[in-house]
C-alpha positions in Angstrom: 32.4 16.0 -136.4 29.7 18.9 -136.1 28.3 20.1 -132.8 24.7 20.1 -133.2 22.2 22.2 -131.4 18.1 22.3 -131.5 17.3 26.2 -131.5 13.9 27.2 -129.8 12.3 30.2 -130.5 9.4 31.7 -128.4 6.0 31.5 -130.4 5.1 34.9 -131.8 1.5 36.4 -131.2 -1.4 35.2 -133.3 -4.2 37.9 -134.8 -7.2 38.5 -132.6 -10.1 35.5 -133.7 -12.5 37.4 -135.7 -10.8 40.9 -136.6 -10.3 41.7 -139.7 -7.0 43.2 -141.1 -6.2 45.5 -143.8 -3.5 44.1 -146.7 0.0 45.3 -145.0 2.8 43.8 -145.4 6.3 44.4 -143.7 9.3 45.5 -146.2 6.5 47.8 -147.9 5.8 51.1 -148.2 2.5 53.4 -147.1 0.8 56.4 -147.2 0.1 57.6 -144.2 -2.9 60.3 -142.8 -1.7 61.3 -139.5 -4.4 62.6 -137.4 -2.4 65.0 -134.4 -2.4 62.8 -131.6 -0.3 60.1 -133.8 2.1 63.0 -135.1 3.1 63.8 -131.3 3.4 60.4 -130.1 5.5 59.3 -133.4 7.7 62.4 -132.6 8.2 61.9 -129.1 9.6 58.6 -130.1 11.5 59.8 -132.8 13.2 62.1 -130.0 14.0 58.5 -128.4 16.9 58.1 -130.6 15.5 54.1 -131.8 11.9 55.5 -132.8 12.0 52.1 -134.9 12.2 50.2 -132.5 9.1 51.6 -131.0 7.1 52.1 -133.7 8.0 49.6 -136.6 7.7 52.0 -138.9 11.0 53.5 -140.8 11.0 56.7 -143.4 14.4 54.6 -144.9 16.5 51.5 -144.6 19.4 52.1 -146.9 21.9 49.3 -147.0 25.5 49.7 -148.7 28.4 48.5 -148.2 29.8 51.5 -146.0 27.0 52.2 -144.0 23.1 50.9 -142.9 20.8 54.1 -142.4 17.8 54.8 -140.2 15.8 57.6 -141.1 12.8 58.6 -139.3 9.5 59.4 -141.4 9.3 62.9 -142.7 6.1 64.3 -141.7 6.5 67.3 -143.4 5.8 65.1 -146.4 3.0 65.4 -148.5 1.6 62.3 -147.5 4.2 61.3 -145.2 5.3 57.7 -146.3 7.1 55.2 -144.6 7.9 51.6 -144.4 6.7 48.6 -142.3 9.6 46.7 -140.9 7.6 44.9 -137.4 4.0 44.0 -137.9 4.0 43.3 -134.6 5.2 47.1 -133.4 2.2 48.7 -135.0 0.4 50.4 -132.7 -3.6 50.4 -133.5 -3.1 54.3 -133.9 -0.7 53.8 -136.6 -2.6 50.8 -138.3 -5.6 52.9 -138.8 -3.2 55.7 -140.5 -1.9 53.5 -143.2 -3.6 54.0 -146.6 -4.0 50.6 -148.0 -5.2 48.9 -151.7 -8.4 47.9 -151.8 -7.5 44.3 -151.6 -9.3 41.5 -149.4 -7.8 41.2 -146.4 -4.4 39.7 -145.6 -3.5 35.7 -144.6 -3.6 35.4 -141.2 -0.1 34.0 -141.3 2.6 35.9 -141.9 5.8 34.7 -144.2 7.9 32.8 -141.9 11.5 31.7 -141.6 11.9 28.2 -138.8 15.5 27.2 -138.1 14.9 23.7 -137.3 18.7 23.2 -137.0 21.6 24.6 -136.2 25.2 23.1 -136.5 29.2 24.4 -136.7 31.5 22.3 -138.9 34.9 21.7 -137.1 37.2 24.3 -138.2 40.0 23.1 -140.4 43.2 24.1 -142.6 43.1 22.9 -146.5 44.7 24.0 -149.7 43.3 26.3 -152.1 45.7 26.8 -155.0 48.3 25.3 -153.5 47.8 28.3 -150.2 46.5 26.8 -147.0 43.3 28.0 -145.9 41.5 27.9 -142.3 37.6 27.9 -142.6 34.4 27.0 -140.7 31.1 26.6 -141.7 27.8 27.4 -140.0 24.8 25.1 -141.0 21.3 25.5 -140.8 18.2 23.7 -141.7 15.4 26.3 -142.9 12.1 26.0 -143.5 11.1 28.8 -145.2 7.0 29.4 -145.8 5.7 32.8 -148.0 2.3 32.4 -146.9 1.4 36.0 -146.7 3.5 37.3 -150.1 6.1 36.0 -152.6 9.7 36.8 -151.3 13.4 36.8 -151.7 14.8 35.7 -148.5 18.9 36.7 -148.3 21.4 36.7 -145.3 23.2 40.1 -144.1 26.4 39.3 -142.0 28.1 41.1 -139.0 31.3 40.6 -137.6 33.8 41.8 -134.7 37.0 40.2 -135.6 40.7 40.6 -135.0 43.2 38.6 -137.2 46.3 38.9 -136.2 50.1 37.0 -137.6 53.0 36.3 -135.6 56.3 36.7 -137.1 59.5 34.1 -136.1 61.0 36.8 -134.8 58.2 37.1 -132.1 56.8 40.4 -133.4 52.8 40.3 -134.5 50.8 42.0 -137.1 47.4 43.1 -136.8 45.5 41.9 -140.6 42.3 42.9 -139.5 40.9 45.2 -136.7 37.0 46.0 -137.1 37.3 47.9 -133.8 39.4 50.3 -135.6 35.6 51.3 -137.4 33.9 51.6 -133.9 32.5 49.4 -131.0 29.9 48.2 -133.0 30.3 45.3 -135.8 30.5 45.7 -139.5 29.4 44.7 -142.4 31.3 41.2 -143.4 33.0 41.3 -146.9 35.5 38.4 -147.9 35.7 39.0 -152.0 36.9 42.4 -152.8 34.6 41.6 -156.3 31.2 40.5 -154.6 30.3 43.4 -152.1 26.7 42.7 -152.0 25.0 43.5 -148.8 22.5 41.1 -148.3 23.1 37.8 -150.4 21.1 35.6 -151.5 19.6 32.5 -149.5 17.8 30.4 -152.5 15.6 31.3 -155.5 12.8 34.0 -155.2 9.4 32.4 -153.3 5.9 32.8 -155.4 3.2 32.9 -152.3 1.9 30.0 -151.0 5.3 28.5 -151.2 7.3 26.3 -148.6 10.2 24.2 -148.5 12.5 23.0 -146.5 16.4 22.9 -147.2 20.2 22.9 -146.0 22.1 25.9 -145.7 25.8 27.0 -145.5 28.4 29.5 -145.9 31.7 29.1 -145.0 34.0 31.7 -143.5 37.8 31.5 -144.5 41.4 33.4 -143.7 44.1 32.8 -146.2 47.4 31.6 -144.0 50.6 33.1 -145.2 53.5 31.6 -145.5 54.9 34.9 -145.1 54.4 38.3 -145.0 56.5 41.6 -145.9 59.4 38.7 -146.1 59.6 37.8 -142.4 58.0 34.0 -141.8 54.8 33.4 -140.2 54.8 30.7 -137.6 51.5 31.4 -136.2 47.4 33.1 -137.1 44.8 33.8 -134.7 41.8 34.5 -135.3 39.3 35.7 -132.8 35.7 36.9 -134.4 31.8 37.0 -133.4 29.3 37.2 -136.0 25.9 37.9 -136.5 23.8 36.9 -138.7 20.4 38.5 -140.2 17.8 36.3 -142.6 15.9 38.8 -144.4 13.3 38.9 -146.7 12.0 41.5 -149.7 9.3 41.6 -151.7 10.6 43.0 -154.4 14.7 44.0 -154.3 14.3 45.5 -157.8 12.1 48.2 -156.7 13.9 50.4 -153.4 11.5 52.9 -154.0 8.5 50.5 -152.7 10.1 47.7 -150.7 13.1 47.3 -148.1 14.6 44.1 -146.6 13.3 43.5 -143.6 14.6 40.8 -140.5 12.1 37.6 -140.7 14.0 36.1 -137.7 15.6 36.7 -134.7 19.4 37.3 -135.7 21.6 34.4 -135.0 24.9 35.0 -133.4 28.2 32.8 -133.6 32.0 33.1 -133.5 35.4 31.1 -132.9 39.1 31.7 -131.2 41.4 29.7 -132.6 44.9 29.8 -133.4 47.1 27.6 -136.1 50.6 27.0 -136.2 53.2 26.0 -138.5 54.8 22.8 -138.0 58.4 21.5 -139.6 57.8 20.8 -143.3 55.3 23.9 -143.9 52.3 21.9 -142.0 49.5 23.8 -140.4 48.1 22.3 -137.7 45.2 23.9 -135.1 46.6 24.4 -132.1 43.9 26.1 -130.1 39.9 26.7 -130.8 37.0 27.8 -129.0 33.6 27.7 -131.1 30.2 29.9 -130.1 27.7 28.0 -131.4 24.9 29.7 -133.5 22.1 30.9 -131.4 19.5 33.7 -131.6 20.2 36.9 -130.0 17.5 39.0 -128.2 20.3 41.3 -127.6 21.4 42.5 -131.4 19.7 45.1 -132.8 16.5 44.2 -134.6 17.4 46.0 -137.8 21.1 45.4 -139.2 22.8 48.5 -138.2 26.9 49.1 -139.9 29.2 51.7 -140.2 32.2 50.2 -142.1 33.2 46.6 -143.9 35.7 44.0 -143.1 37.4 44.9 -146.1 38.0 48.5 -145.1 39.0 47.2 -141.5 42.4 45.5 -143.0 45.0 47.1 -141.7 47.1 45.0 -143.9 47.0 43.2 -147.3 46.4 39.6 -146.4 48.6 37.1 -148.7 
């Protein structure tokens, strides 16, 4: 039976009635003419450590599977260039230093992502060729709106998880340890053959567009039998993820466009623990389920330093 949950989000700020606004877009990049008292106050919060998160303006955002790197604008650029990733962090100094097309001015409304639902799927144990397998899925109903420009809208996933067997002979084995990477989470990776960072949600958007749809991805842990020839008679699994839905103008073109967040990141997780019963039955013996809710506390921008894959401390069966 799924746990259901109505998510509300605070309403984010309208344009000023009346002024008109030049053809910016977040994800993009500009050219920028920075007059000296915008060149001081960009550095002094470049000297902050999070000048992005001050600013909304980034000189890079490049995502790979190993890492997800900040870098400040260069000013010693000629133009300095950099790339919108808050609309709403733009001071009106650094608004009137971007160098925009000639274009008429921009939709009121931005592109906009509305989780009208939000729902965890019981975990469970089932067989996949024949090897039992526990998963959980996280469900959401989107409504997703390009008003402003045409979009990809894809998912970037976090996790802090330890995995961990225990053996009949009472001895455990750690399978996966993200701390082992740092305190902060990494970059979840299931499929040593798909290590895309930011996957796909549904088809690219054409402006204008809107619809309104069902989305899931389910998170699974193989359950072995045994492992290194000793019997397992027990996994746990203890893991909190987070969640980003990004969008891009273009992906095909880094050069000109990064993904940027176009919600608030949602944040979930789930303790549980299965256990073999006589005749090679898995049952779930314990669970505790965080249910998916937005997080003012996770960074803004997607920030990594490892994968899950890298994190194994063991092969899994």
């Amino acid at each position: 039976m799924n746990n259901i949950v109505t998510l509300h989000f605070p309403v984010r700020s309208s344009p000023v009635p009346g002024q008109a606004q030049a053809a910016i877009h977040p994800g993009c990049r500009y050219d920028l003419m920075l007059p000296e008292p915008v060149v001081a106050d960009y550095l002094n919060h470049v000297t902050d450590g999070d000048h992005e998160q001050l600013t909304g303006l980034v000189g890079a955002y490049r995502l790979s599977v190993d890492a997800a790197q900040i870098e400040p604008i260069d000013l010693s650029a000629q133009p300095p260039r950099g790339f919108i990733w808050d609309m709403e962090l733009l001071g009106p100094g650094i608004r009137r230093c971007l160098c925009t097309d000639a274009d008429p001015p921009r939709s009121p409304r931005n592109n906009r992502l509305t989780l009208m639902d939000a729902s965890l799927d019981a975990p469970e144990v089932c067989l996949l060729n024949n090897q039992p397998v526990l998963t959980i899925s996280p469900r959401f109903e989107l409504e997703w709106m390009t008003d402003a420009f045409a979009s990809q809208l894809g998912l970037v996933q976090l996790v802090e998880s330890s995995r961990t067997v225990q053996f009949a002979d009472g001895e455990p084995l750690v399978l996966l340890d993200t701390e082992s990477a740092g305190r902060d989470p990494v970059l979840y990776l299931n499929d040593p053959d798909d290590n895309a960072v930011v996957k796909p949600v549904c088809a690219f958007q054409a402006q204008g567009g809107k619809q309104r749809f069902d989305f899931s991805r389910a998170v699974s842990q193989a359950i072995p039998a045994e492992f290194n020839n000793k019997a397992v008679v027990s996994v746990s699994v203890l893991e909190k993820y987070t969640w980003y839905f990004m969008q891009n103008a273009d992906p095909g073109d880094p050069d000109r466009h990064i993904w940027v967040p176009v919600h608030l990141p949602i944040v979930w997780g789930w303790s549980i623990r299965v256990q073999q019963r006589f005749g090679g039955v898995w049952d779930i013996f314990r669970k505790k389920l965080i249910m998916p809710t937005p997080s003012t506390e996770a960074p803004a921008l997607p920030r990594w330093q490892s994968n899950s894959l890298r994190c194994r401390t063991a092969r899994e069966g």
